[in-house]
N, C-alpha and C positions, 0 to 999 in steps of 0.2 A: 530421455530419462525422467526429467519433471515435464509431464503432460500440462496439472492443474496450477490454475492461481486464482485465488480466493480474494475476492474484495470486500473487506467490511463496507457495507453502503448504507447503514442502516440510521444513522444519528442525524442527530436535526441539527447539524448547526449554526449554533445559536447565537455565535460570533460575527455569524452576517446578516441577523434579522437585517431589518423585513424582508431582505431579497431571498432568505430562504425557507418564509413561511408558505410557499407555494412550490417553488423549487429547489431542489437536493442541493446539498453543497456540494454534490461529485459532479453536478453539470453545470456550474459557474465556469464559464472560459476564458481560457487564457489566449487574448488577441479572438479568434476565431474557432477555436475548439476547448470542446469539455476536459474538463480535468481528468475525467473518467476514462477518455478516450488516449491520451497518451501514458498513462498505466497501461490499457491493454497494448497499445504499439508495443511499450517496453517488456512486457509478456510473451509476443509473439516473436520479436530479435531475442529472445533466448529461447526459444523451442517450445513454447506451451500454446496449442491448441484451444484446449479447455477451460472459458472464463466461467467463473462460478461468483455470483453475485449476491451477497447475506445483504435482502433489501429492507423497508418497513415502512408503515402509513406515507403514501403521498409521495411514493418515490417511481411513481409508473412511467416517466419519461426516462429512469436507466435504461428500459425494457425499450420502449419508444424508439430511442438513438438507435439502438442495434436490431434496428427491425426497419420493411419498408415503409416507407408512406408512398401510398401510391396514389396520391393528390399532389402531392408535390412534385414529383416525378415528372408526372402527367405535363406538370405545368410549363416545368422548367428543361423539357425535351428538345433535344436537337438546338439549346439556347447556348450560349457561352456559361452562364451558368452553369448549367447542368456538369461541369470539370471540376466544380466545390465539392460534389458530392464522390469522384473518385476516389477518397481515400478509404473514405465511411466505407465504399462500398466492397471494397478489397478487403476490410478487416471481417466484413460480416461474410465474406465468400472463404476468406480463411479461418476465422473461429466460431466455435459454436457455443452458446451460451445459457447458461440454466439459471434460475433462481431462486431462492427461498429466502421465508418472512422471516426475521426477527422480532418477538414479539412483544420484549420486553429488552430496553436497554439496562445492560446488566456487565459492559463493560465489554471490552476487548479479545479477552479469553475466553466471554461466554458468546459471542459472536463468531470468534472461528469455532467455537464447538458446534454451534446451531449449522455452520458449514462441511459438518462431518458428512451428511446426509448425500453430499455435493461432490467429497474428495472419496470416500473409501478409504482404503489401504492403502496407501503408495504416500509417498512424499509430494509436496505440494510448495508454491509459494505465496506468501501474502503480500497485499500492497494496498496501503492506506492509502487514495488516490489524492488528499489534500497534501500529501507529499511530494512534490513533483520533482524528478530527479532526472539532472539533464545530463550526458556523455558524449558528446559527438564521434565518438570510436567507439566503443563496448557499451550501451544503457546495464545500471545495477544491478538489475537482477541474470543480464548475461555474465557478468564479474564473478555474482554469486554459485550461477550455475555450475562453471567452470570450479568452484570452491568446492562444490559441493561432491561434484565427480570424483576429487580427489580424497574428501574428508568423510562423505556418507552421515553426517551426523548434522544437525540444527543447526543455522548462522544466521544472525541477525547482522542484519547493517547497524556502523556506529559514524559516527560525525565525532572531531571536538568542538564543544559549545563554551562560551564564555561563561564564566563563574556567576554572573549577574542571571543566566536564562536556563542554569541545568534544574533548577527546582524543579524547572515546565517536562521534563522526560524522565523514563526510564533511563538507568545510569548503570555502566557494568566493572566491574572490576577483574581484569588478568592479567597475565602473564603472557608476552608477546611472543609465539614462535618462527612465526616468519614475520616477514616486510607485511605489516599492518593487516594481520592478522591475529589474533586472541583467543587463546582457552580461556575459557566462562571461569573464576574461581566465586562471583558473587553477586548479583545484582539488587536495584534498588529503585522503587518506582518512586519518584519525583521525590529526593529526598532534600527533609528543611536545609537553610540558607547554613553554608560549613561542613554538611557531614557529608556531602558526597563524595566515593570511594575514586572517580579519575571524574577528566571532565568528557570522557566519549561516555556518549549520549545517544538511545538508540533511537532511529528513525524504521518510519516504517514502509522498511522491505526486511522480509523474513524467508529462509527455507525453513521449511518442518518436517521433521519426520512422523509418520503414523501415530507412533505409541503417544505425541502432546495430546491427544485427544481423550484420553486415559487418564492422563498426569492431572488435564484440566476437570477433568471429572472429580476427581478428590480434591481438586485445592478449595479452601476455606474461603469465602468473600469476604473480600474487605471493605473499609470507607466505603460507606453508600450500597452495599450491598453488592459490590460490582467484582467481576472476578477478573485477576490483570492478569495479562500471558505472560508477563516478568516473573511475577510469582510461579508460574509452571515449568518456565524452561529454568528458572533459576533451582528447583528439583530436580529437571531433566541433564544438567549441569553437573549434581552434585552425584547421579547416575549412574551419567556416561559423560558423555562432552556434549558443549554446546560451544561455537566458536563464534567470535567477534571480528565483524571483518570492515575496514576502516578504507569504505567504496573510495575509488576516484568516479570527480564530477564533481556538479556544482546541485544543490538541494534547497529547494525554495521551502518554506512554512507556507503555503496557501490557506490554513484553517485559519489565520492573522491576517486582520488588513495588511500592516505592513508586507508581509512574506508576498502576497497574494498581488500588492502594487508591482513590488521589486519582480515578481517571477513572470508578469505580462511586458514589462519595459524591456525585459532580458529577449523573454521570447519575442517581440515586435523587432528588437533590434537585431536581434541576431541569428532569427529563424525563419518569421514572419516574410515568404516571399511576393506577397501581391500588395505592394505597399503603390 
């Protein structure tokens, strides 16, 4: 049903100079793989095929990972080595993967738009990859999948966050209709210290339907010029429905040193099998 998922990959983050003045913060690894690389795992345990990847300056080893090297190959042939690369090589024999530049950072909602080009018409999902979101039965976006079959309309994942860290996110406001699910009544991108509307706070995995592409075209930019997807679906909310769905698993911050410590010790300890 959802073929695509869209990867914003385009931002320099700036939270890990100097280790990402040369390299993407989507290919910092956690233990022995890119961060990049278990978003698409978690893409293809819910049925999507099609990585679509919104890049920019200096980001040519995304493209690299999911391609061969055949120096490498070469070298490490018929070696015990050569069984690090079975995983990589499964993913790239089962997805196919496209890309385009972003040319201007201009925010979140202007980088899935610039991803239009990538989805077409159809529903799609996104996945911020410095969000790493672990499940050992269902990953996220299969949760969402399944939500989506049922509901047809927009879901963003929510977390609750401590009162001290919601400033740092999108913040949504509903009304619960099942077991930790939400109809959208309001959202609020990173609101000052007191006025945020709950403490779930959204992370990023998203379905979208078509028409956000639309919604994002008319919305206003805000702060810095940048146009947020909070702002779009919080339209596309006031529409039709947009639902809020409150994943099981565990959700590391990797864009934060801390997150990024905490999500490599998790996965060493409790993933990590060539120890």
């Amino acid at each position: 049903m959802i073929k695509k998922c869209l990867f914003p990959a385009a931002g320099y983050g700036t939270r890990f100079l100097p280790a990402t003045k040369s390299m993407p913060k989507e290919m910092m690894p956690i233990v022995n793989k890119p961060l990049i690389e278990f978003g698409v795992d978690e893409a293809l345990e819910a049925g999507m095929t099609n990585m679509c990847i919104v890049t920019g300056r200096g980001k040519h080893s995304l493209m690299d990972h999911f391609d061969l090297n055949y120096e490498l190959e070469h070298q490490i042939n018929g070696t015990p080595k050569e069984d690090k690369l079975k995983d990589i090589r499964l993913i790239m024999d089962r997805a196919n993967f496209t890309y385009i530049r972003q040319r201007e950072m201009k925010g979140l909602g202007h980088a899935i738009l610039v991803g239009k080009e990538l989805i077409g018409d159809e529903p799609f999902a996104v996945v911020l990859a410095d969000d790493l979101c672990i499940n050992h039965a269902n990953g996220v976006l299969k949760q969402m999948v399944d939500l989506y079959k049922q509901f047809r309309c927009s879901i963003v994942a929510v977390e609750e966050v401590p009162e001290d860290q919601i400033h740092k996110y999108g913040v949504i406001k509903g009304e619960m209709i099942k077991d930790n699910i939400y109809r959208v009544d309001d959202m609020v991108e990173k609101p000052a210290p007191g006025t945020a509307p709950s403490n779930l706070a959204i992370i990023g995995r998203y379905i979208l339907t078509p028409d956000i592409f639309d919604i994002i075209e008319e919305t206003t930019p805000g702060k810095g010029g940048e146009i947020q997807i909070t702002d779009a679906l919080l339209t596309q909310a006031k529409r039709g429905c947009v639902l809020a769905y409150k994943f099981k698993g565990k959700r590391f911050d990797c864009g934060s040193v801390p997150g990024y410590i905490e999500a490599t010790n998790y996965v060493y300890d409790n993933i990590y099998e060539d120890k």
